[in-house]
C-alpha positions as CSV (number, residue, x, y, z in Angstrom):
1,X,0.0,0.0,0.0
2,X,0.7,3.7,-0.8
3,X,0.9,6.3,2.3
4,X,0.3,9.6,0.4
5,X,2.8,11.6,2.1
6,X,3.9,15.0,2.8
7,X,7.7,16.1,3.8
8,X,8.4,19.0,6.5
9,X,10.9,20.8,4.6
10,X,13.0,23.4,6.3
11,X,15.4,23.6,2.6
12,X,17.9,22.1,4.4
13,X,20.1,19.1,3.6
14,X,18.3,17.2,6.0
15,X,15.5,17.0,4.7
16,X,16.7,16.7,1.3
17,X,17.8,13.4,2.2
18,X,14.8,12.6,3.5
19,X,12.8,13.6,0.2
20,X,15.7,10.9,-1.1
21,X,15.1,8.3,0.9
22,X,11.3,8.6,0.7
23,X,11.4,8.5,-3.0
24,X,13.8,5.0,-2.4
25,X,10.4,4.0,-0.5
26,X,7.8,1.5,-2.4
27,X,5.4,2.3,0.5
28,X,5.1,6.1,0.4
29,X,3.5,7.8,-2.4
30,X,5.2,11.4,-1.8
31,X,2.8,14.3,-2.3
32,X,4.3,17.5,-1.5
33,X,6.4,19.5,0.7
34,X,5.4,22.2,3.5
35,X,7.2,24.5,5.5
36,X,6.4,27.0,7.7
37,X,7.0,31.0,6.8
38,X,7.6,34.1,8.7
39,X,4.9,35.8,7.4
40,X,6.2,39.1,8.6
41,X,9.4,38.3,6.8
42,X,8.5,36.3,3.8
43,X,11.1,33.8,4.8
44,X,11.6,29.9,6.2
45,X,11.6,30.4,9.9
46,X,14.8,29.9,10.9
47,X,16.6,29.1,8.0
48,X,15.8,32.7,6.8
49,X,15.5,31.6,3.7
50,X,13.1,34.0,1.0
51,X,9.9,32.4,-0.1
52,X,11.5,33.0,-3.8
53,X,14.3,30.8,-3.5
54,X,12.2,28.2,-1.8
55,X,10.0,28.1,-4.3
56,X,12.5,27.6,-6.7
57,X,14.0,25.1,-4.8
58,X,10.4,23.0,-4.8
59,X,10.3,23.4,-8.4
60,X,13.7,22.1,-9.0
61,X,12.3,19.2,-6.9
62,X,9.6,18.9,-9.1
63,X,7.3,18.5,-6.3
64,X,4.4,20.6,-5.3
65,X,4.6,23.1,-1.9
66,X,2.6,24.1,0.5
67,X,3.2,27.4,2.8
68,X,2.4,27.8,5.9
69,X,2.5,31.5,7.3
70,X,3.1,32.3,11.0
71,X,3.1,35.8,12.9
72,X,6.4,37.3,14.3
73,X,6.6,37.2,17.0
74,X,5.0,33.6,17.1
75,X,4.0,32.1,20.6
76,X,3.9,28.7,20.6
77,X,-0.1,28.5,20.8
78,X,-0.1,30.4,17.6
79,X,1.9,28.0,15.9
80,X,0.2,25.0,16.7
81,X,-2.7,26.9,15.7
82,X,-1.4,27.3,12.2
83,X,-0.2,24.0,12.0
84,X,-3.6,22.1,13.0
85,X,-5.5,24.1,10.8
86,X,-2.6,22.6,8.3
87,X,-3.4,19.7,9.6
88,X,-6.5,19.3,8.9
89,X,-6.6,20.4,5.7
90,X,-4.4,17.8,5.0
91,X,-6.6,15.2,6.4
92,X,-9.0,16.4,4.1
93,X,-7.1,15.8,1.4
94,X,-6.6,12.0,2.1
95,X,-2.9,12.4,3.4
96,X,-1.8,9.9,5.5
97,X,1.5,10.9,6.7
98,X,3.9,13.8,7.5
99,X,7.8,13.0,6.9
100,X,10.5,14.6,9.1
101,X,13.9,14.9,8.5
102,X,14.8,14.7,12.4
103,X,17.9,12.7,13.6
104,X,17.7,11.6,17.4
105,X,16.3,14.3,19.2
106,X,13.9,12.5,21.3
107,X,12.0,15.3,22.7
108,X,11.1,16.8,18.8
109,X,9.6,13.6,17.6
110,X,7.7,13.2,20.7
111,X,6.3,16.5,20.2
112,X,5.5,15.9,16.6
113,X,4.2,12.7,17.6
114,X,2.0,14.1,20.1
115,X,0.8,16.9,17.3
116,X,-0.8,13.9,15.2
117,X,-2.3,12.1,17.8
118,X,-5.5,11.4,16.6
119,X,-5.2,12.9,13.4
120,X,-5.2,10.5,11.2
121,X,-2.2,11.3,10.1
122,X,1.2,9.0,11.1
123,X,4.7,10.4,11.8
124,X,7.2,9.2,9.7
125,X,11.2,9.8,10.4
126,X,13.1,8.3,7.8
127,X,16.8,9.7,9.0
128,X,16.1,8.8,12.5
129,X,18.9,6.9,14.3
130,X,21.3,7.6,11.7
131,X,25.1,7.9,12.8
132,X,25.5,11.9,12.4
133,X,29.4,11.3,11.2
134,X,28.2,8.8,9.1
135,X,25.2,10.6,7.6
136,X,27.3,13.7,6.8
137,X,29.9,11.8,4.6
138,X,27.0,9.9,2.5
139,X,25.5,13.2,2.1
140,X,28.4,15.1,0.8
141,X,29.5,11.9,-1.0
142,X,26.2,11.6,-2.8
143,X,26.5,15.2,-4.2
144,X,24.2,16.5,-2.1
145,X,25.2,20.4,-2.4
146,X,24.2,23.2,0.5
147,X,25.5,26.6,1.5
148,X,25.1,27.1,5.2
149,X,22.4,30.1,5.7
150,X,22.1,30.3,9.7
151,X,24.6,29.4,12.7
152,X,24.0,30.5,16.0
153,X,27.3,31.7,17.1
154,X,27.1,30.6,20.6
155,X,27.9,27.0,19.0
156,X,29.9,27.7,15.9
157,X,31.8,30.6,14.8
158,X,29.9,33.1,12.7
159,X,32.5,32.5,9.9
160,X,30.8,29.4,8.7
161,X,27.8,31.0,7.6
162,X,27.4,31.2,4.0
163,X,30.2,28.5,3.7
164,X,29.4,25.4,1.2
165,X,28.6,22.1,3.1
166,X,31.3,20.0,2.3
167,X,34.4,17.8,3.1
168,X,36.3,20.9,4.1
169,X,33.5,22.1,5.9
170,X,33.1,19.2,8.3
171,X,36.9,18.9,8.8
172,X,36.8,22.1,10.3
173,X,33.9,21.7,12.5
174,X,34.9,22.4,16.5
175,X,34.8,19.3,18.5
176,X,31.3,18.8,20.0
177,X,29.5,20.1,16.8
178,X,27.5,17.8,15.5
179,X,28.1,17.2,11.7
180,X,24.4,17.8,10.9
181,X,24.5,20.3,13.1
182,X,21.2,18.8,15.1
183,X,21.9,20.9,18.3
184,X,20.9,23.9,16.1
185,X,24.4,25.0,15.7
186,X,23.6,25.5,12.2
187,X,20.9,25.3,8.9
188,X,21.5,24.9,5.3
189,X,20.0,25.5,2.5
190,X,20.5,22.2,0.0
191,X,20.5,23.9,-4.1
192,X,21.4,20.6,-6.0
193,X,21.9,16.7,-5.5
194,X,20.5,13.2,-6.6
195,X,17.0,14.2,-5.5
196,X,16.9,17.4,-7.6
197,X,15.8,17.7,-11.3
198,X,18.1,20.8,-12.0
199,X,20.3,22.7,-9.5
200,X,19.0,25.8,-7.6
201,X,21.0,28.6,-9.5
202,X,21.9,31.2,-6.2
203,X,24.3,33.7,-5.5
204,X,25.2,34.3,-1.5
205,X,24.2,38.0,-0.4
206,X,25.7,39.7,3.1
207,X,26.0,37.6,6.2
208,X,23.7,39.5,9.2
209,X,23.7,38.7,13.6
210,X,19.7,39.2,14.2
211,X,18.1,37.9,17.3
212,X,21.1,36.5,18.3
213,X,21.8,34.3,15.3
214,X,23.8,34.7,12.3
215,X,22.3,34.6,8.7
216,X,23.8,34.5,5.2
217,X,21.4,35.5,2.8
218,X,21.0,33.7,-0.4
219,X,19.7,35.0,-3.1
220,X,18.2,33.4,-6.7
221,X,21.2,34.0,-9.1
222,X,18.8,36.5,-11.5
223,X,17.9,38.6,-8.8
224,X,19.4,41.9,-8.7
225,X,22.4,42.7,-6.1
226,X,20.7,45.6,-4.4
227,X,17.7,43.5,-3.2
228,X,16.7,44.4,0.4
229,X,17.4,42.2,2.8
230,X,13.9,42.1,4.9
C-alpha cells in the first residue's frame, strides 16, 4: 500500500535526504512539501530563507509546496494553531503521513508525535537513528550540495555562515558540533543533489547577527544585487 505523504521541509540538507530516501520507499506515495513562513518576513523560519528561492528550490524538486505562514513574534499557541488548521486540511485531502527529516532528538519527535495524535495522520522519520558522522559523509558523497544560511554563534563561529557544506566544511567543525548540526548549531539550504531535477542557480548575499543568530542570505542568481534584505 501507498501512504500519500507529505515532507516537512526546512530547505535544508536534512530533509533533502529525506525527500531521497522517501522517493527509495515502495510504501510512500510522496505528495508534497510544506514549510512554515515568517509571514512578517516572507522567509523559512529559521533558515531565513526567501519564499522566492524556496520556491525555486520545490520546483527544481519537481514537487508541489505548500506554505504555511506564522506571525512574528510567534508564541507557541499560535503555531500549533497554524499547524492544526494545516493539519487538517491535509486530512481532508486524504494524506496519510507527515515526513521529518529529524535525527535523534527525542523530545522533537515526541512533540510531533503528540501533534498527530488522533489525526489520522502517522509520523514518519526516515533519517532517525542515523550515525551523524556517518550521515554527513553519505551526504556530501552523494553530491548533495548546500551553502550554510544560519549558525547561532554561541555553537559555531559566525565564519561558517554562508560556507558550502562539504568535506572541508566538516573537517573544520569544533569538537562537539554535530556534523548535521542537530543541536541547532547551524541550517542549510541544499541547491542541487541526486534528489533534484536541475540545481538551484543562487548567489550568496551579506552575512547579518539578528536575534542572536547569524544569517547569510541567499539570493536566486537573477535577482538583482541591491535587493533588500527584509
Amino acid at each position: 500500500m501507498h501512504h500519500k505523504t507529505l515532507l516537512s521541509w526546512s530547505t535544508g540538507k536534512d530533509s533533502a535526504w529525506a525527500l531521497q530516501l522517501l522517493r527509495q520507499d515502495p510504501r510512500v506515495e510522496l505528495a508534497g512539501l510544506f514549510s512554515t513562513v515568517n509571514a512578517a518576513f516572507q522567509r523559512v523560519a529559521m533558515h531565513g530563507v526567501r519564499v522566492d528561492l524556496l520556491r525555486r528550490q520545490a520546483a527544481a524538486l519537481g514537487l508541489p509546496l505548500f506554505l504555511i505562514d506564522i506571525p512574528f513574534p510567534c508564541s507557541n499557541a499560535e503555531y500549533e494553531s497554524a499547524m492544526q488548521a494545516f493539519v487538517l486540511k491535509a486530512r481532508a485531502e486524504a494524506v496519510e503521513a507527515f515526513a521529518f527529516g529529524d535525527l535523534f532528538l527525542e523530545d522533537v519527535r515526541r512533540y510531533r508525535e503528540r501533534q498527530l495524535q488522533s489525526s489520522g495522520i502517522a509520523a514518519l522519520f526516515p533519517l532517525w537513528g542515523m550515525p551523524t558522522g556517518e550521515l554527513s559523509r553519505t551526504m556530501v558523497d552523494s553530491g548533495l550540495r548546500a551553502v550554510i544560511s544560519c549558525v547561532d554563534p554561541k555553537l559555531l563561529p559566525r565564519e561558517f555562515a554562508g560556507r558550502r557544506y562539504d568535506t572541508a566544511f566538516l573537517s573544520d567543525l569544533p569538537q562537539g558540533v554535530d556534523p548535521c548540526g542537530e543541536f541547532g548549531e547551524f541550517h542549510s539550504f541544499a541547491f542541487d543533489g541526486p534528489m533534484f531535477e536541475r540545481p538551484v542557480a543562487l548567489r550568496v548575499g551579506e552575512t547579518v547577527e539578528r536575534d542572536g543568530f547569524v544569517f547569510t542570505d541567499l539570493l536566486p542568481a537573477d535577482l538583482p544585487a541591491d535587493l533588500p534584505a527584509a
